[in-house]
Backbone as JSON Lines, residues from 0, in Angstrom:
{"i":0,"aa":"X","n":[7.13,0.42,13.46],"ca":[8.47,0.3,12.93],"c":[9.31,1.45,13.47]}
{"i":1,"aa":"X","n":[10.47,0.8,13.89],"ca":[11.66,2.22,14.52],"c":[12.44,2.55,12.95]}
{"i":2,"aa":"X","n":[13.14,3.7,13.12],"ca":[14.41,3.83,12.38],"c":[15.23,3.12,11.93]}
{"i":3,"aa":"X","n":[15.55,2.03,13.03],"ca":[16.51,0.96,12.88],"c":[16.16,-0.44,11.69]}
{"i":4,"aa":"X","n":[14.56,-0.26,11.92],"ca":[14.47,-1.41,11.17],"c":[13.8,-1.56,9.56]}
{"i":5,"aa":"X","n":[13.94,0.09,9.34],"ca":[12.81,0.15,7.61],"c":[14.62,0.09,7.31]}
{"i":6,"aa":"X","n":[14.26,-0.38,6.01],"ca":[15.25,-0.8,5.18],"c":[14.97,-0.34,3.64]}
{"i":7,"aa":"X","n":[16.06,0.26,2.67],"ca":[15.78,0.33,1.42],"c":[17.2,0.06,1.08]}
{"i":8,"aa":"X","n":[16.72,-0.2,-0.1],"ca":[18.0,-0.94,-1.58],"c":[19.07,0.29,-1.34]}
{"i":9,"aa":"X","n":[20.23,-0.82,-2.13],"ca":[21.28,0.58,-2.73],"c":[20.69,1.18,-3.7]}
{"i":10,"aa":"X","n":[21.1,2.29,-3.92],"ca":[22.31,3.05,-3.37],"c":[21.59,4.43,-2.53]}
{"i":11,"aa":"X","n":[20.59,3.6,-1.55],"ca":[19.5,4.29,-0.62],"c":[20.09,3.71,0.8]}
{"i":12,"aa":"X","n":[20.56,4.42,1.92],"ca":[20.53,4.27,3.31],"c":[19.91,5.04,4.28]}
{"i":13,"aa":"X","n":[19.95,4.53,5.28],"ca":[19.69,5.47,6.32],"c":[20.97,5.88,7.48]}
{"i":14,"aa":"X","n":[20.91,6.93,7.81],"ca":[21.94,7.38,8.52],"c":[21.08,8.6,9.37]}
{"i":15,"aa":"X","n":[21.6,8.17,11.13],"ca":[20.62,9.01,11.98],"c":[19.49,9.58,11.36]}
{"i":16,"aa":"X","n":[18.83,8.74,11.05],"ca":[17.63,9.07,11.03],"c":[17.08,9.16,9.44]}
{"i":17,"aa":"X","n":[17.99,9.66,8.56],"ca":[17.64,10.82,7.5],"c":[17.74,9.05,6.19]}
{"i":18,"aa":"X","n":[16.92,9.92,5.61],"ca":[17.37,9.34,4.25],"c":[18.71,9.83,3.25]}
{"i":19,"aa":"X","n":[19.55,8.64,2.48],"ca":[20.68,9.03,2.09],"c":[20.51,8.46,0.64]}
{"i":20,"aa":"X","n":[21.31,9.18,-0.41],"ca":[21.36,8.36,-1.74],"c":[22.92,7.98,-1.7]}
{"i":21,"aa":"X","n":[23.72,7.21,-1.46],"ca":[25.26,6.78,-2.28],"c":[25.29,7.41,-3.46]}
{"i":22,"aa":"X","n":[26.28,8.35,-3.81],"ca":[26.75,8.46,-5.19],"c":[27.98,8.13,-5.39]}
{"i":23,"aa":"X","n":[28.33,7.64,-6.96],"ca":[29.28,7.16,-6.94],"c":[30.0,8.94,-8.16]}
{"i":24,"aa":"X","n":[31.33,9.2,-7.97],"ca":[31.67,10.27,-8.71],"c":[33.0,9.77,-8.96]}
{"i":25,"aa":"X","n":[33.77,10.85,-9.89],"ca":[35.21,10.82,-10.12],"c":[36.12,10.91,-9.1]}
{"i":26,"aa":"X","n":[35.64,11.47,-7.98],"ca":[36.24,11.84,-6.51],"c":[36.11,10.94,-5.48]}
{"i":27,"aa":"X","n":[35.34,9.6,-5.73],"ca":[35.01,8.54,-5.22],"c":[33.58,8.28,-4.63]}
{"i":28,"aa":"X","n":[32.9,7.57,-3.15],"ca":[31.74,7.71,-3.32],"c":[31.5,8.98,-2.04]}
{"i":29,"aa":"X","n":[29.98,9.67,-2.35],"ca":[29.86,10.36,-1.21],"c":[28.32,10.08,-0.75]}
{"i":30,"aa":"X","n":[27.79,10.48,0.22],"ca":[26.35,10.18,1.02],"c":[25.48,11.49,0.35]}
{"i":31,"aa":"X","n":[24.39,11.9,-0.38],"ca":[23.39,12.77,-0.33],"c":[22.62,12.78,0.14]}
{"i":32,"aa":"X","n":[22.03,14.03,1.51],"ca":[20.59,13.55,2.11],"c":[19.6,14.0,1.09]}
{"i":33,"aa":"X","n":[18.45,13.25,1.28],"ca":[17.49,13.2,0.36],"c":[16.23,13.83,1.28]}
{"i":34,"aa":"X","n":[16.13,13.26,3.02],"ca":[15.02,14.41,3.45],"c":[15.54,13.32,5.08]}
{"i":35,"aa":"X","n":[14.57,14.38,5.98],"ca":[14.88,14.06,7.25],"c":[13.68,13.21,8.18]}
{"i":36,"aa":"X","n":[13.29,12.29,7.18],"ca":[12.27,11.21,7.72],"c":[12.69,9.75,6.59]}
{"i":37,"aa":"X","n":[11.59,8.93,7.68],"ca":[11.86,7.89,6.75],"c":[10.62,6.98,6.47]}
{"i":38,"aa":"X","n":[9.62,7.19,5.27],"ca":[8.66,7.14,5.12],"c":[8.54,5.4,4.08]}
{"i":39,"aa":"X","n":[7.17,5.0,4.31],"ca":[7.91,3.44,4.03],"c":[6.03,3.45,3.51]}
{"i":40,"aa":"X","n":[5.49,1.88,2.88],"ca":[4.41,1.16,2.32],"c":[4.17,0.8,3.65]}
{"i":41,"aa":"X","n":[2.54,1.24,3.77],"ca":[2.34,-0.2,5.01],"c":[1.79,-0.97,4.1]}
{"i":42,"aa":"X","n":[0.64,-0.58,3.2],"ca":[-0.55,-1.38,2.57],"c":[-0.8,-0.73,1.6]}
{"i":43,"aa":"X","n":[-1.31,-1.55,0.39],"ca":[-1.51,-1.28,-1.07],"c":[-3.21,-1.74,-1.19]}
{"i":44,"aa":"X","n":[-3.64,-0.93,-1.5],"ca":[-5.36,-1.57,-1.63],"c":[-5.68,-1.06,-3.05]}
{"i":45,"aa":"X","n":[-6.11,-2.25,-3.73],"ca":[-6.47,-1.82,-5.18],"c":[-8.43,-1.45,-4.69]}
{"i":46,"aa":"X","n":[-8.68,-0.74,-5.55],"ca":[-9.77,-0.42,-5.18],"c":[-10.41,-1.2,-7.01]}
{"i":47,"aa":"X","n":[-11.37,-1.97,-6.97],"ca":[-12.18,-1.88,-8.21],"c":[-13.57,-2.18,-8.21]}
{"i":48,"aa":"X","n":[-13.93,-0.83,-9.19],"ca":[-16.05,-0.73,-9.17],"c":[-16.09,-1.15,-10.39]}
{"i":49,"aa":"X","n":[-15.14,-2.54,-10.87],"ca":[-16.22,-3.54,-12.08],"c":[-15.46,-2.8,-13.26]}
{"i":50,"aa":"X","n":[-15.4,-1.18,-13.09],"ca":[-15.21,-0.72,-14.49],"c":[-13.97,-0.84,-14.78]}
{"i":51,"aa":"X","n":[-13.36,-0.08,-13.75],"ca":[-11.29,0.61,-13.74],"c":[-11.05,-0.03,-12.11]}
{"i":52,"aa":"X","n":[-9.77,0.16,-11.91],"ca":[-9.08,0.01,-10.62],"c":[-8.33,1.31,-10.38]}
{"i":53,"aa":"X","n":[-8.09,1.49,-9.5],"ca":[-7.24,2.26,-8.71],"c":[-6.61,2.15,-7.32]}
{"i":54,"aa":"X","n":[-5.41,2.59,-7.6],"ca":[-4.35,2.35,-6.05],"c":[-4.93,3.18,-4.63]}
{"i":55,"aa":"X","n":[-4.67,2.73,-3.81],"ca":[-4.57,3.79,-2.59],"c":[-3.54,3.41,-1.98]}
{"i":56,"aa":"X","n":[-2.81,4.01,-1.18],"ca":[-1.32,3.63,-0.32],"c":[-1.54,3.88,0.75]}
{"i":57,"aa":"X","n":[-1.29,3.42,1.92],"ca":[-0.96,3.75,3.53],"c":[0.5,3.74,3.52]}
{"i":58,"aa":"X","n":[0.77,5.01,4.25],"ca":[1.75,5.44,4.24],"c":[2.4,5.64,5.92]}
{"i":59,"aa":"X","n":[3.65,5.64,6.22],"ca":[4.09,5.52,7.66],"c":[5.52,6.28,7.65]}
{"i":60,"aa":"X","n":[5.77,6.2,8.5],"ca":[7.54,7.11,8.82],"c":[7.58,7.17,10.03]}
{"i":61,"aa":"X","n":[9.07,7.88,9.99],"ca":[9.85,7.88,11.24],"c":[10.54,9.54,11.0]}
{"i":62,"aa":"X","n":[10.25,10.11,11.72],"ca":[10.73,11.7,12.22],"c":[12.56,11.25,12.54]}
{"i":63,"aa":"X","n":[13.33,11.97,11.7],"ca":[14.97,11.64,12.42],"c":[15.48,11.39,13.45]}
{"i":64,"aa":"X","n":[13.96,12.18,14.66],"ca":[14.43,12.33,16.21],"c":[14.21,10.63,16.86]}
{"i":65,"aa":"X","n":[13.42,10.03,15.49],"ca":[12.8,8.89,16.31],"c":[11.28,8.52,16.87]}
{"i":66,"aa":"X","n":[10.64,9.19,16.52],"ca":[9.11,10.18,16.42],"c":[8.46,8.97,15.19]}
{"i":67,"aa":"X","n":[7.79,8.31,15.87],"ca":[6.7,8.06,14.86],"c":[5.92,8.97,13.72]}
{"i":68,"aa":"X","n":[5.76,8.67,12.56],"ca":[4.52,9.37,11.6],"c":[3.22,9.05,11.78]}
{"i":69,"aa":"X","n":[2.29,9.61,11.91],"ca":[1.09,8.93,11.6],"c":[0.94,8.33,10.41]}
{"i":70,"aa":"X","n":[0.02,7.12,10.11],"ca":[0.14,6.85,9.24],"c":[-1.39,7.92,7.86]}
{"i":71,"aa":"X","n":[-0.82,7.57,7.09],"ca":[-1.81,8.45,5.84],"c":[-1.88,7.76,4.93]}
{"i":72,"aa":"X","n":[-3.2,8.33,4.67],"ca":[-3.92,7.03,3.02],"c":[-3.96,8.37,2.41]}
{"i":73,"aa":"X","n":[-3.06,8.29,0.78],"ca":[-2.8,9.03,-0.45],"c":[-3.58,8.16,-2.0]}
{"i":74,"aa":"X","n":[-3.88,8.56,-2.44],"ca":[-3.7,7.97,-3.88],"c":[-2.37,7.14,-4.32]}
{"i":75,"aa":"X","n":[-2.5,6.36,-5.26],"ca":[-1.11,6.16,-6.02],"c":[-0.49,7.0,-6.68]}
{"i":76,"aa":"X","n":[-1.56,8.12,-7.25],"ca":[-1.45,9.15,-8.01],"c":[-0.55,10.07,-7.5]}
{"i":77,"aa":"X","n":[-1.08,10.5,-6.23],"ca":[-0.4,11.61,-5.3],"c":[0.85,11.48,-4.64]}
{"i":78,"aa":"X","n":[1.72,10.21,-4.97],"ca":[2.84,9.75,-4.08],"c":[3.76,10.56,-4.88]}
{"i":79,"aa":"X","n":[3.86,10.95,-5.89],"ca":[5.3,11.55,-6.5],"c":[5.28,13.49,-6.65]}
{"i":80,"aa":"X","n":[4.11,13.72,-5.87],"ca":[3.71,15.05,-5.55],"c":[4.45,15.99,-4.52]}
{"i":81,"aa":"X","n":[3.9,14.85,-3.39],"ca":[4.93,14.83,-2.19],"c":[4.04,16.04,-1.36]}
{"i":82,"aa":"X","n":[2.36,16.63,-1.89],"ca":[1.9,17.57,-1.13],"c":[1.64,17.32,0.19]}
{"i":83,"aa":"X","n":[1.37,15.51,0.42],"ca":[0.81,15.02,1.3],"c":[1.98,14.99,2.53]}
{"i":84,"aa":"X","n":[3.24,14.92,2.24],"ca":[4.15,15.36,3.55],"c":[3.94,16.52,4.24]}
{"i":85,"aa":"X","n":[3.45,17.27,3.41],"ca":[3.08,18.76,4.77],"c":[1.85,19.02,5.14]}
{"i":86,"aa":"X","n":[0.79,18.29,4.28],"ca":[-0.41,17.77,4.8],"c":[-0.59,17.84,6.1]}
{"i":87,"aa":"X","n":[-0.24,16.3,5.82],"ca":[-0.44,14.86,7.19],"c":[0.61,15.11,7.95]}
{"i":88,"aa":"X","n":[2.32,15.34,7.48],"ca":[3.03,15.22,8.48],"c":[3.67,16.84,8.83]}
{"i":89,"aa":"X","n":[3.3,17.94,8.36],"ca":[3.85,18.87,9.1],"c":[5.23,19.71,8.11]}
{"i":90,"aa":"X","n":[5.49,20.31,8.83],"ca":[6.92,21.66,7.82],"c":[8.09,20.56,9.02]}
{"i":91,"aa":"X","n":[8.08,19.75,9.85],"ca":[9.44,18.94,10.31],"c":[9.87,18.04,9.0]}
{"i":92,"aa":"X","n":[9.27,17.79,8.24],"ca":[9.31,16.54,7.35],"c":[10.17,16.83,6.33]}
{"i":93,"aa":"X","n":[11.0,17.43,5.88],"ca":[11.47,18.03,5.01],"c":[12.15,17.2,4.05]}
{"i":94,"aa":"X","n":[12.31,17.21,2.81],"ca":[12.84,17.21,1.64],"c":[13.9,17.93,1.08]}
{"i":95,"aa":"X","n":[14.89,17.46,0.88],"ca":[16.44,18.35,0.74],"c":[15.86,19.27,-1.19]}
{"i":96,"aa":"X","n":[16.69,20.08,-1.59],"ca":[16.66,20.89,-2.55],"c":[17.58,19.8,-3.68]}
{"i":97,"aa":"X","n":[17.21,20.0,-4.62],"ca":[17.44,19.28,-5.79],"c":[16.62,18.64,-6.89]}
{"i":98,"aa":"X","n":[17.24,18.75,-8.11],"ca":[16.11,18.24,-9.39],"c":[15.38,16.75,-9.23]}
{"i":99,"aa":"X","n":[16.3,16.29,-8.67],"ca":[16.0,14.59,-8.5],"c":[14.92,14.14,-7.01]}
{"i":100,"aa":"X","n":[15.41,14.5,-6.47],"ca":[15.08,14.7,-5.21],"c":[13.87,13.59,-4.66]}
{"i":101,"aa":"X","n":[12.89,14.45,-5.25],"ca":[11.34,14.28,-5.26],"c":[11.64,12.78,-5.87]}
{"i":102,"aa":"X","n":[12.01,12.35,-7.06],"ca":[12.04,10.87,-7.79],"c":[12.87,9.76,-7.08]}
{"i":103,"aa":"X","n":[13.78,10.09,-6.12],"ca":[14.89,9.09,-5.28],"c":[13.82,9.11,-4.17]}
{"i":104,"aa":"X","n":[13.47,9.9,-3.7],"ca":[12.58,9.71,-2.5],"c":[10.89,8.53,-2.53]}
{"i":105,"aa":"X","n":[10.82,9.32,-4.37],"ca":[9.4,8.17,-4.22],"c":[9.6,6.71,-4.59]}
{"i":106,"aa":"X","n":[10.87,6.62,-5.19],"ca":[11.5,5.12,-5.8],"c":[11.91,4.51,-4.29]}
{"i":107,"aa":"X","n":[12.61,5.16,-3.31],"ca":[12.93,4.48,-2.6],"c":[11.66,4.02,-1.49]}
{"i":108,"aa":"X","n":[10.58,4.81,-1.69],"ca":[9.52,4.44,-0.61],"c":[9.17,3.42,-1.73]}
{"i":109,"aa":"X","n":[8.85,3.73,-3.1],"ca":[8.17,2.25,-3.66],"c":[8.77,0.85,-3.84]}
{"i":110,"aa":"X","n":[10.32,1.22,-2.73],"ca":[11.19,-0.16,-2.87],"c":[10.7,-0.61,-1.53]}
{"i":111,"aa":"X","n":[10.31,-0.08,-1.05],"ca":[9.26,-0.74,0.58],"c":[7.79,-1.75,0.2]}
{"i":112,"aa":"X","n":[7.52,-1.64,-1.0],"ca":[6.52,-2.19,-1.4],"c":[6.52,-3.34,-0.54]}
{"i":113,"aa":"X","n":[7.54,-4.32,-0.96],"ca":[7.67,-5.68,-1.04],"c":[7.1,-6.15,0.02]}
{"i":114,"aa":"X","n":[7.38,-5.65,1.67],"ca":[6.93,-6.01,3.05],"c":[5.79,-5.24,3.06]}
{"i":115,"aa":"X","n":[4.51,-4.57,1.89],"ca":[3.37,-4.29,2.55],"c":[2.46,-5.32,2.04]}
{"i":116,"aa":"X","n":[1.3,-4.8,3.39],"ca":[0.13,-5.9,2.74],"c":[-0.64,-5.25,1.29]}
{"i":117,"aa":"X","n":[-1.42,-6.22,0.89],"ca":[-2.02,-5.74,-0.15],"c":[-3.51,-6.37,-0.37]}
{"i":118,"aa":"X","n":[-4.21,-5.98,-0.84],"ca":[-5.81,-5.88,-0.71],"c":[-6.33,-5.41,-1.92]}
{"i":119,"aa":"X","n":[-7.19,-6.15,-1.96],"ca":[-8.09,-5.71,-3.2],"c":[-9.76,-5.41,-2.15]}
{"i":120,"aa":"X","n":[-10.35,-4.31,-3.13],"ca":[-11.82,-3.62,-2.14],"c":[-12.69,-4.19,-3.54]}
{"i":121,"aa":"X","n":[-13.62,-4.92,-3.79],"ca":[-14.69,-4.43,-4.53],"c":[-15.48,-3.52,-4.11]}
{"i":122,"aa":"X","n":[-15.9,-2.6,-5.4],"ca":[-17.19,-1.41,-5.08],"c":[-18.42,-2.2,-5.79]}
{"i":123,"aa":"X","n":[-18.12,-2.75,-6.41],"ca":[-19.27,-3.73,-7.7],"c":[-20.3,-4.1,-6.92]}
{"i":124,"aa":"X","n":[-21.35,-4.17,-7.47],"ca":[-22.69,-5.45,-6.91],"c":[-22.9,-5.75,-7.97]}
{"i":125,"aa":"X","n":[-22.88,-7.57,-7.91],"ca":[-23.31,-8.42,-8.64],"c":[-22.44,-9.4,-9.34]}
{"i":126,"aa":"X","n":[-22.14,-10.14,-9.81],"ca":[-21.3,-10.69,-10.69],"c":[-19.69,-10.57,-10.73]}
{"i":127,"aa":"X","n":[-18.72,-11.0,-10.61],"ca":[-17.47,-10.74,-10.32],"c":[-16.52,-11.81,-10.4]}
{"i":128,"aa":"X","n":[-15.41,-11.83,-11.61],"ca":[-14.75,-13.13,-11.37],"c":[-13.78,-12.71,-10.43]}
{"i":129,"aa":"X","n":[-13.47,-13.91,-9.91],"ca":[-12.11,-13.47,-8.73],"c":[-11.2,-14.6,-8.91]}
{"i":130,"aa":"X","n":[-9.99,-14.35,-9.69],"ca":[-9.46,-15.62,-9.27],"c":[-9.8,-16.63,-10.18]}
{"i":131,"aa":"X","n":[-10.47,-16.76,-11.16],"ca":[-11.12,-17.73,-12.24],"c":[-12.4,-18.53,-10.92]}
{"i":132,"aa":"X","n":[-12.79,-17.43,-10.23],"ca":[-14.54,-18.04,-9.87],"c":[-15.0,-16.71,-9.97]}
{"i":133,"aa":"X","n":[-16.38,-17.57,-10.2],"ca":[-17.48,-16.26,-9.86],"c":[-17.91,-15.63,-8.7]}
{"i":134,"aa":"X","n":[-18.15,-14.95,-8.71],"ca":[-18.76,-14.77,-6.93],"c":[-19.73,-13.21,-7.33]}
{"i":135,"aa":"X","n":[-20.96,-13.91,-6.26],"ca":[-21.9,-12.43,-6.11],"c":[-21.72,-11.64,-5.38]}
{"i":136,"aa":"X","n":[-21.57,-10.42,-5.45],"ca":[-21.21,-9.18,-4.25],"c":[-22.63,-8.26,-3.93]}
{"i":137,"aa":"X","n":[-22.31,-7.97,-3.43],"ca":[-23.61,-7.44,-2.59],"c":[-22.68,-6.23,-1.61]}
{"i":138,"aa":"X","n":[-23.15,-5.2,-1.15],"ca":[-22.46,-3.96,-0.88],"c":[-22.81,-4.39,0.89]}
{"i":139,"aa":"X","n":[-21.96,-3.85,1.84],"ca":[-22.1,-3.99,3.25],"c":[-21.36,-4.77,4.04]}
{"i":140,"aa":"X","n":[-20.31,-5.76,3.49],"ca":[-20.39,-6.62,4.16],"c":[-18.26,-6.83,3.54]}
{"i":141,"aa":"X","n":[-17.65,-7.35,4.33],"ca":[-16.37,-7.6,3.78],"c":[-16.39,-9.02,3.95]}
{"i":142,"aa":"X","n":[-15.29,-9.34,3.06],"ca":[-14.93,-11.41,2.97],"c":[-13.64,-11.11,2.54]}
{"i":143,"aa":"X","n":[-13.43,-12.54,2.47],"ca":[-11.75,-12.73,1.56],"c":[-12.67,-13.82,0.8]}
{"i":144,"aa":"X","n":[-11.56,-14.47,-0.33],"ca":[-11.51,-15.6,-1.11],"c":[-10.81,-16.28,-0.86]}
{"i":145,"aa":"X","n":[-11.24,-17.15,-0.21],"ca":[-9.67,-19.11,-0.33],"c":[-9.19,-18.64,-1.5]}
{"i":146,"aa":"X","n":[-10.01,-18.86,-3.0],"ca":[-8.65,-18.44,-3.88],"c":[-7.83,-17.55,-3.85]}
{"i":147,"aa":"X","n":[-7.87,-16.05,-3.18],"ca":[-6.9,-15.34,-3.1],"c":[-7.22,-14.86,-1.65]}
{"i":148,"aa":"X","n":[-6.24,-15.07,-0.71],"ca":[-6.0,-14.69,0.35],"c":[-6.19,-13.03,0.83]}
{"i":149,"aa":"X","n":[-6.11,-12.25,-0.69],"ca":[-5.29,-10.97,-0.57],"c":[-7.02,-10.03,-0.95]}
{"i":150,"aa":"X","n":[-7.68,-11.22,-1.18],"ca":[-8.89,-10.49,-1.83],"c":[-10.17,-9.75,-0.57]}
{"i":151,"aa":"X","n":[-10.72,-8.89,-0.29],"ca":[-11.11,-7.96,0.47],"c":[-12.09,-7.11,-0.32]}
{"i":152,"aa":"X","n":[-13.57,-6.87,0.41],"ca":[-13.82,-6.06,-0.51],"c":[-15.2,-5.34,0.47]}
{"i":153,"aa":"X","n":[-15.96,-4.5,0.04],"ca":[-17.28,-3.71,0.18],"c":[-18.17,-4.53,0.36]}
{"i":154,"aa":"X","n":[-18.06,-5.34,-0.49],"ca":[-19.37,-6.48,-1.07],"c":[-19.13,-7.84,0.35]}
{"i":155,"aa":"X","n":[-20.21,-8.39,-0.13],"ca":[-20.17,-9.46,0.55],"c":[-20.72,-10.97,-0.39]}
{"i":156,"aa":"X","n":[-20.35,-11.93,-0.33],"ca":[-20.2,-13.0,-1.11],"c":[-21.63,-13.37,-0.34]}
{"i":157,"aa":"X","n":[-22.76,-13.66,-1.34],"ca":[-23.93,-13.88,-0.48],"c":[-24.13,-15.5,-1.3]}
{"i":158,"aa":"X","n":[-24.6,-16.72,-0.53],"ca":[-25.16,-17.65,-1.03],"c":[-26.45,-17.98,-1.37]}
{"i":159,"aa":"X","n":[-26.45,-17.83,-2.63],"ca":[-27.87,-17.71,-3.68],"c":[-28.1,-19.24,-3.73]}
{"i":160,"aa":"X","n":[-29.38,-19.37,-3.1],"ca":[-29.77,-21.25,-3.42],"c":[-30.33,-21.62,-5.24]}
{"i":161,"aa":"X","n":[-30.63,-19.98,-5.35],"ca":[-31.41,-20.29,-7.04],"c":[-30.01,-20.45,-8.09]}
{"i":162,"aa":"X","n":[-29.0,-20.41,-7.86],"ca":[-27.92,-20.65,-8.72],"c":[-27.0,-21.82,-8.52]}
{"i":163,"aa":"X","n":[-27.21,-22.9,-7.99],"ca":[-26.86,-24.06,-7.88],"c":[-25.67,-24.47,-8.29]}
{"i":164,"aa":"X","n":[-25.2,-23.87,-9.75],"ca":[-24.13,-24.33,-10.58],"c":[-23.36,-23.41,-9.72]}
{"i":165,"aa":"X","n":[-22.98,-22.8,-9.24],"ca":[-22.22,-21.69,-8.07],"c":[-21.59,-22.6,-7.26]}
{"i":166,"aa":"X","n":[-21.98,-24.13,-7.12],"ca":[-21.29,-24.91,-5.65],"c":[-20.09,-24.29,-5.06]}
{"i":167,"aa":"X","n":[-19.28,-24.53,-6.58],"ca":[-17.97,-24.88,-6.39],"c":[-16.84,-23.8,-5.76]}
{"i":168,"aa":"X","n":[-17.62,-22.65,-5.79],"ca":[-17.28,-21.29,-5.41],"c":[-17.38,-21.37,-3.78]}
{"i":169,"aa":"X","n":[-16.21,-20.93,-2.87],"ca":[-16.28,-20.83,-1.37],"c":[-16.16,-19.82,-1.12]}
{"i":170,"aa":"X","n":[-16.38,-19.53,-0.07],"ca":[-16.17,-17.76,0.85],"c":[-15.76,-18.15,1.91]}
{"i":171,"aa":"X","n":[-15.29,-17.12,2.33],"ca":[-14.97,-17.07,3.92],"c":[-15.45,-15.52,4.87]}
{"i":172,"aa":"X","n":[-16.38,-16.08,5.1],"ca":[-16.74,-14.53,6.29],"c":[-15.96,-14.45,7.22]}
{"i":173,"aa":"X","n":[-15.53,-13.3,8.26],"ca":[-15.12,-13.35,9.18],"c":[-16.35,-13.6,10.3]}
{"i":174,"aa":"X","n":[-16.21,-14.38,10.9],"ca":[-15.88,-14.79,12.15],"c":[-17.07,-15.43,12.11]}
{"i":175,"aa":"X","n":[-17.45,-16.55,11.14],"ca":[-18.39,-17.31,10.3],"c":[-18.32,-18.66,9.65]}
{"i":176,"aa":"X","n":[-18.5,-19.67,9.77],"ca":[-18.31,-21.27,8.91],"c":[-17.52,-20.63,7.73]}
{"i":177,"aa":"X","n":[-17.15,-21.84,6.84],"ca":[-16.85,-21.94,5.55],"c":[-18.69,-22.06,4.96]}
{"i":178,"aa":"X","n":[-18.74,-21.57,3.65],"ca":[-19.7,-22.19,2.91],"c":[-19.77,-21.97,1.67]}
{"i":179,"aa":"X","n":[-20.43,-23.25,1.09],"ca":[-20.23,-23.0,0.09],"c":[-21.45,-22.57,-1.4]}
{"i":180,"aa":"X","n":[-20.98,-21.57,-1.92],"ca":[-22.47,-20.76,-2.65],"c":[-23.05,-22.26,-3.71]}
């Protein structure tokens, strides 16, 4: 993605490069920079081991000059921290001074959501509804689900002949038949 083409909501723009907030005042409206990159969602991966879930984010940008970001995997946790900009991307990345600052910057990257992919990982072995089916996981191996396109995981959907009542349940391996457990 260039500069030209990440996009966020009002009263969020971009202008050469930088991120901007619109304010509206008594004096009419004016532009605030908010920081001098433009950092966006690639991918949302829920992570769940059966017990809890948790987020991870891939993260991407654009340097003002036009400079790609590398991209970086953060927590969900860690996105409103903002430690991970000088991390991964360096002291160029900067963040303007102000109380708000930090909160316009992470609202407007979480308005990028919408165009990322999203994924679910099982960590689980064994038993797992997905989707209102069951399915067995087994650690090593990745699949999706026909019922959910978005589903991804550690495990691998193995077909057990001793569980019969399972038919109705499908998988899809990569680069493998359909079959069905």
């Amino acid at each position: 993605m260039n500069r030209n083409t990440i996009e966020y909501p009002q009263p969020y723009k971009v202008m050469n490069g930088w991120l901007y907030r619109e304010i509206q005042s008594s004096r009419g409206a004016y532009d605030k920079p908010l920081c001098n990159f433009l950092p966006y969602i690639v991918r949302e991966v829920t992570l769940d081991d059966g017990a809890e879930t948790s987020k991870r984010l891939l993260l991407s940008g654009v340097k003002c000059t036009g400079e790609p970001l590398p991209e970086v995997e953060i927590s969900g946790t860690e996105l409103s921290s903002f430690n991970w900009v000088m991390e991964h991307w360096g002291a160029d990345c900067v963040l303007e001074v102000g109380s708000n600052v930090k909160d316009h910057v992470r609202y407007a990257i979480q308005q990028t959501a919408a165009d990322a992919e999203r994924s679910t990982v099982y960590t689980v072995t064994g038993w797992k509804k997905i989707d209102g089916a069951w399915h067995y996981l087994l650690p090593g191996e990745r699949y999706s689900c026909r019922t959910s396109s978005q589903a991804i995981g550690a495990g691998k959907l193995w077909k057990r002949s001793l569980v019969k009542r399972w038919h109705k349940c499908c998988c899809v391996r990569p680069a493998q038949r359909t079959c069905a457990i």
